[in-house]
C-alpha positions, 0 to 999 in steps of 0.5 A: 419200414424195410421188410424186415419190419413187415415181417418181424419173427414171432418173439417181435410180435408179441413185443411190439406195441401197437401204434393205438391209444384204446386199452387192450382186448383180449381179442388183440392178445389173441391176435398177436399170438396168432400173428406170431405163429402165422410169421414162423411158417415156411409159407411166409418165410418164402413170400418174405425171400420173394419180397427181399429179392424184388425190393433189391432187383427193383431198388425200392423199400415196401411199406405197407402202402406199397401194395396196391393194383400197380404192386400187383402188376409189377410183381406178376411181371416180375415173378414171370421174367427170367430166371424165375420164370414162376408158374401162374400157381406159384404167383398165385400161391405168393398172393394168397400168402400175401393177403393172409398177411396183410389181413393179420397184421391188419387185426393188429392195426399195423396198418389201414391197406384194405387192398387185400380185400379187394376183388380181383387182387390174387391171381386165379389159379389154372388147372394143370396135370403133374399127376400119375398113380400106379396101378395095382399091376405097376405097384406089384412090378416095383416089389418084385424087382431084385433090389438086394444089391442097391441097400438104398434103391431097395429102402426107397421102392420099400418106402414107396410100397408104405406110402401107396398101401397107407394113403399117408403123407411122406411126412408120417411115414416115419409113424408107421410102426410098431408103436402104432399098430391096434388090434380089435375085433382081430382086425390089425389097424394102424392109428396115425395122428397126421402131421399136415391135417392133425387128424387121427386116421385109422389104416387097414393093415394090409399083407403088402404093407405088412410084408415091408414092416416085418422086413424092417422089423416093424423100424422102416428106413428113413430118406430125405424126400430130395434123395427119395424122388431121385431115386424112385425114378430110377426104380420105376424105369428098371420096372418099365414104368414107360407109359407117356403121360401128358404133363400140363403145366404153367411156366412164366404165366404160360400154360404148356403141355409136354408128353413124358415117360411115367417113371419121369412123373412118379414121386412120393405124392404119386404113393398116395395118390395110388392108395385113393385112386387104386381103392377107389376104382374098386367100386366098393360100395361107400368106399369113398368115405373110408378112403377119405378118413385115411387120406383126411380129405375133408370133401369129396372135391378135395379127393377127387382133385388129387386123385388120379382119375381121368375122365376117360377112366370113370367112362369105363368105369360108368359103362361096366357098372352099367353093364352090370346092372343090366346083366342082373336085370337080364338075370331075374326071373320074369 
């Protein structure tokens, strides 16, 4: 059985016949259907590239008997080595898909492997630091810049200013417009159904926000998000975004650490971790949740680990709060 045949396409699925005597289920038509789907994604077509290029780099077929404890070290080795050199995340991301897999395809009694069930058999993933939010001070820096003569420079900062005052992901910022924009209780709000999540999310819409849609005329500009982290490095360094930051990241199974120049690190995901980070640090009272409902974090574990809050910043943060409360209470009548 080639790999192909491990990772038939979703029409195959629904085709193929089960190597099982017992009448059918229900349960198993769901199964295969949800097979079928889960075989479409871009995570499993990535794993299936993986796969195809250590059977060929190693010179040998996978089966479903072919995953076991010595698959796992062999692959881990090879997804370190030269010239993929993948992060200690990214293996791991590759055996989260695999085990998803195998226990699907499990369902649908393909096979008898239990091995995804076993402890121990992913990877643990390591804590890195790619992350950086610009402020409220650097967001106004970037609108300002004259960008009149650089169409797609200005369409790019424009697109950035979208994503840090929405909170959205770069997939629905094409949703922000007109078609989206309720009005109640004189209060303007955008209302997104989000690609990723499925969830409705309502948005405030706030004057920066505001300011770039009437630009547009309500259409905003669209990018390619290999073109739009290109140049928002660019646009980021002519508003001397030039702080050093420490990166901290994994490659072929080491952690390392470097320092570079913020402008370096910002790309589209930095937009909207801006939006939490910034509304976050407000301080406003239940804040948390609203920001929350528009990001469509599901826990407080989620929010916390994306947004860009050192602990360095929730120290100050802590300390002014605390000076707060003591200046009221000095403040009250004795």
């Amino acid at each position: 059985m080639t790999i192909f045949a491990l990772f038939p396409s979703g029409d195959e699925v629904i085709r193929r016949e089960r190597p099982s005597r017992r009448m059918a289920s229900p349960s198993d038509e769901t199964n295969k259907v949800s097979f079928a789907k889960i075989v479409k994604e871009p995570k499993f077509i990535t794993i299936q590239n993986h796969l195809k290029t250590y059977e060929e780099e190693k010179g040998i077929k996978l089966t479903y008997k072919s995953f076991d404890w010595q698959f796992r070290k062999d692959f881990i080795q090879w997804s370190y080595a030269s010239p993929r050199e993948h992060s200690v995340n990214s293996a791991s991301k590759s055996f989260e898909v695999l085990k998803q897999f195998l226990q699907e395809s499990y369902k649908l009694r393909y096979h008898k492997n239990e091995i995804f069930k076993e402890k121990g058999f992913g990877i643990k993933r390591v804590k890195t630091k790619n992350k950086v939010r610009l402020n409220f001070e650097e967001l106004k820096a970037i609108a300002n810049l004259d960008l009149s003569n650089n169409p797609s420079f200005d369409k790019v900062r424009d697109l950035f200013i979208v994503g840090a005052y929405t909170g959205l992901r770069f997939s629905d910022w094409d949703k922000v417009g007109r078609r989206n924009i309720i009005e109640e209780d004189e209060e303007q709000l955008l209302e997104v159904l989000t690609i990723k999540t499925s969830k409705r999310v309502f948005i405030p819409l706030l004057p920066e926000l505001k300011a770039v849609l009437e630009k547009y005329d309500y259409v905003l500009p669209s990018s390619t998000s290999q073109h739009f982290n290109r140049i928002i490095k660019k646009v980021c360094k002519m508003a001397n975004l030039a702080s050093m930051e420490m990166r901290i990241y994994s490659e072929g199974g080491l952690t390392k650490e470097e320092r570079l120049e913020k402008y370096k690190m910002v790309s589209s995901h930095c937009a909207r971790r801006s939006f939490g980070s910034n509304f976050y640090d407000m301080g406003i009272p239940a804040f948390i949740i609203i920001i929350m409902q528009i990001t469509a974090h599901s826990t407080e574990k989620q929010f916390f680990e994306y947004i860009d809050l050192s602990q360095k910043d929730l120290a100050k943060k802590f300390s002014r709060k605390v000076k707060e409360a003591c200046d009221a209470e000095k403040k009250k009548p004795k």
